[in-house]
mmCIF file of the C-alpha atoms, coordinates in Angstrom:
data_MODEL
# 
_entry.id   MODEL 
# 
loop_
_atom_site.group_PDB 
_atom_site.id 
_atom_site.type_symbol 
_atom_site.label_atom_id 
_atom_site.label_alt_id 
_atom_site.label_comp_id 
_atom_site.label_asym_id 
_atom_site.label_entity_id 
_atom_site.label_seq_id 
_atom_site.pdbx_PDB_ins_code 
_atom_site.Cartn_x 
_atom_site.Cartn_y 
_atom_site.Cartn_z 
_atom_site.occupancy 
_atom_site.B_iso_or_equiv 
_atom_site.pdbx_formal_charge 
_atom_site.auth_seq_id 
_atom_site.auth_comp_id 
_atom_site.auth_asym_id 
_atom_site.auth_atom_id 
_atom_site.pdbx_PDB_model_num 
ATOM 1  C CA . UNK A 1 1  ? 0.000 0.000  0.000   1.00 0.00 ? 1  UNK A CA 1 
ATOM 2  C CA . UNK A 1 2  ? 3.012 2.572  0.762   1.00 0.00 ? 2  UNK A CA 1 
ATOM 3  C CA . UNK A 1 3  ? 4.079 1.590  -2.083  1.00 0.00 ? 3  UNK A CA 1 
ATOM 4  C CA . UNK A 1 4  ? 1.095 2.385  -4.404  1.00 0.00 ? 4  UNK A CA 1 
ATOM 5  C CA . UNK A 1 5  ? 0.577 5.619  -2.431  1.00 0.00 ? 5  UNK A CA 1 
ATOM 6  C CA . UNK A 1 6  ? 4.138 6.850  -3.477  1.00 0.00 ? 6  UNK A CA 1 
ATOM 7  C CA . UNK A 1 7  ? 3.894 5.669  -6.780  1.00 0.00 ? 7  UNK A CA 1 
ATOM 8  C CA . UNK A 1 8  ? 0.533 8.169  -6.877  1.00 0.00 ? 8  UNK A CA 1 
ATOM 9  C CA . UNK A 1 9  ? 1.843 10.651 -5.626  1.00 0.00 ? 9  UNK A CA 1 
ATOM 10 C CA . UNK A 1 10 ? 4.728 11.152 -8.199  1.00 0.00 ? 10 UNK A CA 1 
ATOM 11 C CA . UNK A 1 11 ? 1.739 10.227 -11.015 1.00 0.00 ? 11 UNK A CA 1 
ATOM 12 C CA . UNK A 1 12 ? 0.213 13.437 -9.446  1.00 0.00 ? 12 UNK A CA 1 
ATOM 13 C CA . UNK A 1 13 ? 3.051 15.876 -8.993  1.00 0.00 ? 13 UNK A CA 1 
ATOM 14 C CA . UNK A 1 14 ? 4.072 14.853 -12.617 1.00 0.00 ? 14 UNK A CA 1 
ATOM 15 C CA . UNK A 1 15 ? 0.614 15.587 -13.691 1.00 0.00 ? 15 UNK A CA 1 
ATOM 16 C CA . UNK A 1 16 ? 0.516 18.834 -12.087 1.00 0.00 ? 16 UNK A CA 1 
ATOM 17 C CA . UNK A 1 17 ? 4.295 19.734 -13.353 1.00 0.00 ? 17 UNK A CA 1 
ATOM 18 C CA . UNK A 1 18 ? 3.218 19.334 -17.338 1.00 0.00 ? 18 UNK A CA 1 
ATOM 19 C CA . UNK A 1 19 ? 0.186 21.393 -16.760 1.00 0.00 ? 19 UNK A CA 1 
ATOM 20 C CA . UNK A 1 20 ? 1.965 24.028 -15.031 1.00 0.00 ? 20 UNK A CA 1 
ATOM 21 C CA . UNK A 1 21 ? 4.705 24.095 -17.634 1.00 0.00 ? 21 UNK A CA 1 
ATOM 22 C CA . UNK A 1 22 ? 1.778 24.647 -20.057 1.00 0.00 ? 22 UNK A CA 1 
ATOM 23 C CA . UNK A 1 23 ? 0.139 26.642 -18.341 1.00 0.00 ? 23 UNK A CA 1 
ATOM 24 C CA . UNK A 1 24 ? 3.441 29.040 -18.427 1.00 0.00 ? 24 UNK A CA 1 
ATOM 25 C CA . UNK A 1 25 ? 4.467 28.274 -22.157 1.00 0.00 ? 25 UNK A CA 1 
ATOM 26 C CA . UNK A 1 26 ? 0.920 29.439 -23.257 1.00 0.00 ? 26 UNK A CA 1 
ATOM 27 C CA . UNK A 1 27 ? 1.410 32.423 -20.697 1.00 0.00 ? 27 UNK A CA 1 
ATOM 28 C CA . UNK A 1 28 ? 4.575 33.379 -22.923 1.00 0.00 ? 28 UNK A CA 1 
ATOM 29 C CA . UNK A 1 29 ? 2.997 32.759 -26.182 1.00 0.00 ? 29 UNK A CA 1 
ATOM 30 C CA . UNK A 1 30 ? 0.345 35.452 -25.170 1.00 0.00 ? 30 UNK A CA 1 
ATOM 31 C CA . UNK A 1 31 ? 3.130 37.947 -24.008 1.00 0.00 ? 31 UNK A CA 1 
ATOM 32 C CA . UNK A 1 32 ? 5.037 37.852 -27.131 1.00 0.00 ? 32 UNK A CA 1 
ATOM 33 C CA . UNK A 1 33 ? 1.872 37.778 -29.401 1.00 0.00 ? 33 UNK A CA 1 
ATOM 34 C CA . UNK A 1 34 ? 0.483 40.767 -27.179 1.00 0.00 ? 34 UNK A CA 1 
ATOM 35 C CA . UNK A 1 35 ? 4.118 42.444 -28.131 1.00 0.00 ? 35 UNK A CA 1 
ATOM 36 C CA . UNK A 1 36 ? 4.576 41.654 -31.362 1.00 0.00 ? 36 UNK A CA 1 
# 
């Protein structure tokens, strides 16, 4: 079971990583569009 829970855990925080780095990456792409 400690096991699993660890293994979900890093599912999660690897989840939430990508999105954030999207999340950010879009954020840029509006900047420079907005000063282009």
């Amino acid at each position: 079971m400690a096991k699993y829970s660890t293994e979900f855990k890093v599912m999660v925080v690897k989840e939430y990583l990508k999105n954030t780095i999207g999340y950010s990456q879009l954020a840029k792409n509006i900047k420079y569009h907005k000063n282009a």
